[in-house]
C-alpha positions as CSV (number, residue, x, y, z in Angstrom):
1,X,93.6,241.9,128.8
2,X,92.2,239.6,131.1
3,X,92.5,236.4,128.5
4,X,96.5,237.4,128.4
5,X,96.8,237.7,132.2
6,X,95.3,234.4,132.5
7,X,97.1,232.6,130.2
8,X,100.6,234.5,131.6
9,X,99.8,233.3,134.9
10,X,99.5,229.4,133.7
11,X,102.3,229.7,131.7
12,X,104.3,230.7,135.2
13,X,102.6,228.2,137.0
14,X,103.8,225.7,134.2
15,X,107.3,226.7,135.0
16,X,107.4,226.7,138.2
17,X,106.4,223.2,138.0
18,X,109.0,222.4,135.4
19,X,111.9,223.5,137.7
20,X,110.3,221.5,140.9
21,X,110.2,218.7,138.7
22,X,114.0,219.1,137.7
23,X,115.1,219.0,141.0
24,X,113.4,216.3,142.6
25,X,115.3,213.2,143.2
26,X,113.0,211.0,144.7
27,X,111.4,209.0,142.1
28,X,114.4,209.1,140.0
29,X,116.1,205.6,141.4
30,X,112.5,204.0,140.4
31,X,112.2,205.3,136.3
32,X,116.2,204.0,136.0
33,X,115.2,200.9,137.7
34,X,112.0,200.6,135.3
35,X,114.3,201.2,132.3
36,X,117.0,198.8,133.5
37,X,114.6,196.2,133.6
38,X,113.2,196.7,130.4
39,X,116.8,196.4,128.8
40,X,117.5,193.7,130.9
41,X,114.1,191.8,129.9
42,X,114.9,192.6,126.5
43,X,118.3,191.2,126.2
44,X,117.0,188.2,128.1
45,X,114.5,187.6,125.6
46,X,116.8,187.8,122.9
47,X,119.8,185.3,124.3
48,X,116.9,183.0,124.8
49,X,115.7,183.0,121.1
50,X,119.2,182.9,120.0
51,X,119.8,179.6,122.0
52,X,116.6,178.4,120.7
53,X,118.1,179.1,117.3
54,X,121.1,177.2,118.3
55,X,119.4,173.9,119.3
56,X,117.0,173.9,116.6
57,X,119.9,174.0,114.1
58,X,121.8,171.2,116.0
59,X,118.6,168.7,115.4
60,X,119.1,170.2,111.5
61,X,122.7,168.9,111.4
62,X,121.3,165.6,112.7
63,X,118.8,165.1,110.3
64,X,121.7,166.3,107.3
65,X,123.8,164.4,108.1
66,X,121.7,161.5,108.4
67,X,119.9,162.4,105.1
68,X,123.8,162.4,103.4
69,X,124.7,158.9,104.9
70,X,121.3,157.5,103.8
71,X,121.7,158.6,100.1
72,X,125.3,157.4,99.8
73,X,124.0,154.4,101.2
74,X,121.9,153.9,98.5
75,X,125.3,154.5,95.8
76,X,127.0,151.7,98.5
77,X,123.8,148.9,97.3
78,X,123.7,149.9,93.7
79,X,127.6,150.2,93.0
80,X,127.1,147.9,90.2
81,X,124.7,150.3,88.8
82,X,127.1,153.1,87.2
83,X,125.0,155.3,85.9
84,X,123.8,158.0,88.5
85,X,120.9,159.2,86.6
86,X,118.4,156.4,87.3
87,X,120.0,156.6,90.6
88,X,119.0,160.0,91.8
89,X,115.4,159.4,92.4
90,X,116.0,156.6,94.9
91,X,118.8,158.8,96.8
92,X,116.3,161.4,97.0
93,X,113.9,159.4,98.5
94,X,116.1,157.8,100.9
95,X,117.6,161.0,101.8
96,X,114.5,162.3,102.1
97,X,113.1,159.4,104.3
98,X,116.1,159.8,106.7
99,X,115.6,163.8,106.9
100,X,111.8,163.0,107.8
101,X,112.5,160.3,110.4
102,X,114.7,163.0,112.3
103,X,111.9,165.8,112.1
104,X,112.7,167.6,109.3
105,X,110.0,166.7,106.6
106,X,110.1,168.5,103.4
107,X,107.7,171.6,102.4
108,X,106.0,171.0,106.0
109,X,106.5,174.0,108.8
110,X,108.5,176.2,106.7
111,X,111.4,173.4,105.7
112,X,113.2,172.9,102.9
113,X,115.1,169.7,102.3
114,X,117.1,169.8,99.3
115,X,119.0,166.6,98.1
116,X,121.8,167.0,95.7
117,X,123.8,164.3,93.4
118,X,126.8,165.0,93.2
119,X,127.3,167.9,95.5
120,X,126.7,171.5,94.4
121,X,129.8,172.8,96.5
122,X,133.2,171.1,97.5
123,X,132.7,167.5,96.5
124,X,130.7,168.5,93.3
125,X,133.0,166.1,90.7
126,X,132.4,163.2,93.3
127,X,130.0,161.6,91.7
128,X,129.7,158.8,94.9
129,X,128.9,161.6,97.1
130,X,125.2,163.4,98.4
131,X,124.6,166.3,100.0
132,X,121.6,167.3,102.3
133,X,120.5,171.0,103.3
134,X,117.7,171.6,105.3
135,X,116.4,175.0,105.8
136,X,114.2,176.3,108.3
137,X,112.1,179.5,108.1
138,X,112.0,180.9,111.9
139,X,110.1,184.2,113.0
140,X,111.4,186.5,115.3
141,X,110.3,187.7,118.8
142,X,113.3,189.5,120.1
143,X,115.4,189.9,117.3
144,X,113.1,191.4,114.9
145,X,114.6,194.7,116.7
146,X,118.1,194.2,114.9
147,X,117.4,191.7,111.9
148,X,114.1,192.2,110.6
149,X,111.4,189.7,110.0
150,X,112.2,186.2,109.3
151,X,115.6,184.5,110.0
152,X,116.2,180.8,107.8
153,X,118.3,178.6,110.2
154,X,120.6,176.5,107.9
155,X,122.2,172.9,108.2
156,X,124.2,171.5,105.2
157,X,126.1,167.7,105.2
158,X,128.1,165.8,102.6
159,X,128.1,162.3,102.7
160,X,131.3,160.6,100.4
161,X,131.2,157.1,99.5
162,X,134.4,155.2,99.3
163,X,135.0,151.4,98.6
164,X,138.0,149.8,99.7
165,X,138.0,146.0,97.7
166,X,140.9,145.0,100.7
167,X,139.4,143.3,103.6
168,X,139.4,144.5,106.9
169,X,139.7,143.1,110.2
170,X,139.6,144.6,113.5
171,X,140.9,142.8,116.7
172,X,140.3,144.6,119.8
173,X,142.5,143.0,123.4
């Protein structure tokens, strides 16, 4: 009998303390304020990784596009040259040299430059035409809440070649 009366009068004391607790108000402004803050933190964090996102793909679309342009420029030099097979390794390279001057260096930090004569989507007929993708493998801080692990930040640029025989001149007042 006496173990039960002791553990009776704990359990009371327990509940008593639960119901004091209930009703205080005093420290309650402090936990929300402690909560908010962690939200707020949070959703801080994660704008800041998204804009990060966002810059790191506008360099990509500089280095695409100038990776395109330097390929076709290499079709412009050899337009003589008609057949594109013997071609494709020095547009590749080219390309490739362009993406690398602008940062974005193939099978280095997670990139992937791909170079394709012609095109795999839209202008894929044109034989005069090179596209550049770079991809970038980016871990997440913030975001691995909501997306998971890795997110690949993507850039993609067609370059078309066309060769007007008219000349042109330009006169400017």
């Amino acid at each position: 009998m006496l173990v039960s009366d002791a553990l009776q009068k704990v359990c009371t004391e327990c509940r008593s303390l639960l119901q004091r607790l209930r009703r205080e108000e005093r420290g309650a402004v402090a936990i929300l304020t402690a909560l908010a803050m962690i939200m707020l933190v949070g959703f801080i964090g994660l704008g800041v990784e998204v804009g990060l996102w966002y810059a790191e793909r506008r360099a990509m679309q500089t280095a695409a596009d100038s990776a395109a342009m330097g390929g076709a420029w290499v079709i412009f030099e050899n337009q003589e040259d008609k057949s594109g097979d013997t071609l494709n390794p020095q547009i590749t390279t080219a390309a490739l040299t362009d993406s690398k001057t602008n940062g974005f260096d193939d099978a280095t930090d997670d990139i992937t430059v791909t170079i394709n004569h012609p095109p795999t989507k839209g202008f894929s007929k044109n034989s005069s035409s090179v596209e550049a993708v770079i991809v970038k493998q980016r871990p997440t801080l913030f975001a691995s809440f909501f997306l998971g692990d890795d997110v690949n930040v993507t850039a993609r640029s067609v370059a078309s070649l066309k060769v007007l025989k008219a000349p042109c001149i330009l006169a400017l007042a």
